[in-house]
N, C-alpha and C positions, 0 to 999 in steps of 0.2 A: 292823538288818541293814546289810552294808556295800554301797552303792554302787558298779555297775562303767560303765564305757564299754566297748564293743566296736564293732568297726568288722567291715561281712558284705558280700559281693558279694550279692546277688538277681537271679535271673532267673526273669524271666517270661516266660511264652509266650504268645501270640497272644489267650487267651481270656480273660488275666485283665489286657490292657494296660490296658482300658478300666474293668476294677473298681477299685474306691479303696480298695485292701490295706493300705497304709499306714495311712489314717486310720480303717478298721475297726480293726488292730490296736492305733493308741494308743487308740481307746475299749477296748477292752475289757482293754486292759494297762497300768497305770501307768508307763510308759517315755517316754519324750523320745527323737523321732528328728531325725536331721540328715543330709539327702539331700547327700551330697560331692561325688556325680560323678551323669551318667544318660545314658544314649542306649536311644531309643524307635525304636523302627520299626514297619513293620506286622505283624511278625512276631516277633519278639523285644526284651524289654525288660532291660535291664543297670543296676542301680545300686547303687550306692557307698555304705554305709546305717552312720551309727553310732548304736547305739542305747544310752542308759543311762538307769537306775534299779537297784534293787533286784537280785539278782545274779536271786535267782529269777524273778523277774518277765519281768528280761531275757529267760532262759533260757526260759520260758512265750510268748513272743512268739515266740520263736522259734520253736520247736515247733508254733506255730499256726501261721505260716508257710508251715510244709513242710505242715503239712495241706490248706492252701489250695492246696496243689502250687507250692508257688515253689521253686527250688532254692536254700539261705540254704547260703552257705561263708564260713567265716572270713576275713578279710585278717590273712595273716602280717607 
């Protein structure tokens, strides 16, 4: 399968600043992330996320993501 890189905005809200999203998602998805940019508050969390491996994998990471309630948007 081929390999991709993608680069996603995430945000998070209030309730999940404090869970560790990130590092549940690379266990349970074979993906490599790279935190670009971040800004935390007590209310809102903003980050800069490029994620790669396997395109579906990627794609699967994602998707859990949003499950988790983060809102993941693409960087054009």
């Amino acid at each position: 399968m081929a390999k991709k890189s993608v680069r996603y905005w995430l945000t998070f809200l209030s309730k999940d600043i404090q869970r560790p999203l990130l590092w549940e998602m690379s266990h349970k998805h074979e993906v490599i992330y790279d935190i670009r940019s971040a800004s935390v508050g007590p209310e809102l969390g903003l980050v800069a996320l490029e994620l790669t491996g396997e395109s579906k994998v990627v794609d699967d990471a994602v998707k859990w993501l949003r499950k988790q309630g983060v809102q993941v948007d693409p960087v054009f």
